[in-house]
N, C-alpha and C positions, 0 to 999 in steps of 0.2 A: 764974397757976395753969396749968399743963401739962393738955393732952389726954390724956385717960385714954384705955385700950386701947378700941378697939372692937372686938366682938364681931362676929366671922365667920360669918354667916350667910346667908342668902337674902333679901334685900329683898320683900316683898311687895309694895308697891305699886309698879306697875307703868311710871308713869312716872320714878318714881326709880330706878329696876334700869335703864330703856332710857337716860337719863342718864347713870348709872355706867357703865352695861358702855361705851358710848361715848367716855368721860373714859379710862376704864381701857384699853380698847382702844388709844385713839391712845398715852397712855406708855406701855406694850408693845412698839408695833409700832418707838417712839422709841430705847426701849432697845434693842432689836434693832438698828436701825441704828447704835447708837453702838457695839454688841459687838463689827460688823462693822467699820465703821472701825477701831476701836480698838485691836482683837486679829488684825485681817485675817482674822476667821473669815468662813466661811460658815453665812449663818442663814436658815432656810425656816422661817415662823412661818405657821399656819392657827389661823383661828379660824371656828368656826360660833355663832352668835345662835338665843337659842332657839327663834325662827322658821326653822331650817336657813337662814340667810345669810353665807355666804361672805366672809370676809374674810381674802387673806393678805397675807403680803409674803416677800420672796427679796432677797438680794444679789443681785449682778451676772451670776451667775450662774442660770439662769433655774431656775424653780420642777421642773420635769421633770428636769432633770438630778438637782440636787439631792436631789429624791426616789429618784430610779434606784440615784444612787448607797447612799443607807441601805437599798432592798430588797436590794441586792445585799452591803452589808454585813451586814444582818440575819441576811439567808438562809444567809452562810457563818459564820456565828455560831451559829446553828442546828444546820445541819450537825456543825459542828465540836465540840462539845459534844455531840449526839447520835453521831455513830460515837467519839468519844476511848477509849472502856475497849474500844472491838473493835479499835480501828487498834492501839493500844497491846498488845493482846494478838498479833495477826499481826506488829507490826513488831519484837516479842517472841522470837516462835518463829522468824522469817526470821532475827534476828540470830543467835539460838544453830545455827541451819545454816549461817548461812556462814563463822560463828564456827570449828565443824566441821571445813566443808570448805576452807578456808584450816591449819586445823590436821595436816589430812591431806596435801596438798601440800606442805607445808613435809618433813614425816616424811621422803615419797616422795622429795623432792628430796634430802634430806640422804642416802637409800639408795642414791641413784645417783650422790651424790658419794662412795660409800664409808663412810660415817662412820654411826655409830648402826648398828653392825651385830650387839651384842650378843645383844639380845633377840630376834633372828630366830632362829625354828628352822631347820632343813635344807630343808625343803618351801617355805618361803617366798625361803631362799636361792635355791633350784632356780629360782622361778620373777622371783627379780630377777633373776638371772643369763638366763635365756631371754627376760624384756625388755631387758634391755641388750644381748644379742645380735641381737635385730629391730630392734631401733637402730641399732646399727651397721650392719647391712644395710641398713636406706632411707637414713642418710646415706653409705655407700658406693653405693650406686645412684645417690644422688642428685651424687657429684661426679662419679661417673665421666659420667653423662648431661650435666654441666658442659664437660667436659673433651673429650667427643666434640663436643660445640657447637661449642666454642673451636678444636678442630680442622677442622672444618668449614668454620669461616667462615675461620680462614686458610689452607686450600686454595682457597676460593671466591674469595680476596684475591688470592691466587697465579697462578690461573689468569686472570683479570681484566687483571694486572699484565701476567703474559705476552704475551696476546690483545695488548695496548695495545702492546708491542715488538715484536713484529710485524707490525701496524700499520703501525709508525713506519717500520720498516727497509724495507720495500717501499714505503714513500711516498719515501724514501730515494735507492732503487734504483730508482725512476722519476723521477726528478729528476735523478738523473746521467746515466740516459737518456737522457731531455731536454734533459741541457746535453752531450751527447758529439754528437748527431742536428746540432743548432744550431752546435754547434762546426763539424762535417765539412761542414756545408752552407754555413757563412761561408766556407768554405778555398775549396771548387769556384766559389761566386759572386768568388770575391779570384782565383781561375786566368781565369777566363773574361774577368774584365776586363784583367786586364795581355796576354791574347793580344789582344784586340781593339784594342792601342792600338801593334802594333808594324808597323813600315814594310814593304811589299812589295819586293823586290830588283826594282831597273830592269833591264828586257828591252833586250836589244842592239836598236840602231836601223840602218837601213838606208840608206846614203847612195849614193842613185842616179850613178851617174857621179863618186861619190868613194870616199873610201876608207873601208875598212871599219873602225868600230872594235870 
């Protein structure tokens, strides 16, 4: 004969509830860990006794994190459902403006390529024609202020270049200097030795009582 259903209720007496809740307790806290093994979850399980007594258990993972981390999922849970029908409504309105203003720049672009000029009256003509002409003015400003750079810096190149040949050619022209100086000076030291090395003419001698030669 099978165990009929038992009815869920509050134990009254007192040692039988302190019993249970302890039986019941430990396969609780059992299953919790085999969820964790099992599923590789993490599990933070609290339980209070109804003498307020403490009983938890945590994975591997210590009990404070684990809680940190559900208040901070709570919280943006919260949040997230309380602002959704405002966010949705601002992020509503923003898109149909840039919706807009993306639709306006395309317009303006296609006017200054010429094209979609139909529907412009005179007045409006007038005054794409007077921006296209302030355009062209800062980008002719703008090359000519290019172009005097460029010029600039190959004058600055030039004169640079030059300086440097100049330079050179007097480093040049003191060097030839220097080998003309050293040349004329080897020649007068090359004179002075060949005179020092030639023979004096013998002086007539005098032969007392003989004859002269």
């Amino acid at each position: 004969m099978g165990r009929g259903r038992v009815e869920l209720k509050r134990i009254e007496n007192k040692i039988n509830r302190q019993v249970t809740f302890s039986k019941r307790r430990s396969g609780l806290f059992k299953k919790a860990h085999e969820l964790s093994v099992l599923c590789d979850a993490e599990v933070a399980l609290i339980v209070f006794s109804h003498k307020w007594k403490l009983y938890e258990y945590s994975t591997d993972s210590c009990m404070e994190k684990i809680l940190e981390r559900y208040e901070r999922h709570y919280y943006a849970e919260r949040h997230l459902v309380a602002t959704e029908p405002e966010s949705q409504g601002e992020w509503s309105v923003e898109y149909n403006r840039l919706k807009a203003k993306v639709e306006l720049l395309q317009k303006n672009h296609r006017h200054y390529m010429g094209e979609d000029l139909d529907p412009l009256s005179l007045k409006e003509l007038q005054n794409l024609e007077q921006q296209l002409d302030t355009a062209l003015k800062h980008i002719r400003a703008r090359k000519n202020q290019l172009l005097n750079e460029s010029i600039s810096e190959l004058q600055r190149k030039e004169k640079a270049i030059k300086e440097q040949n100049a330079m050179l050619a007097n480093q040049i022209k003191e060097r030839e200097k220097t080998g003309a100086r050293q040349s004329q000076w080897g020649q007068q030291d090359n004179g002075l030795n060949t005179s020092s090395f030639v023979l004096p003419h013998p002086h007539p001698s005098l032969n007392i009582g003989g004859i002269y030669q």
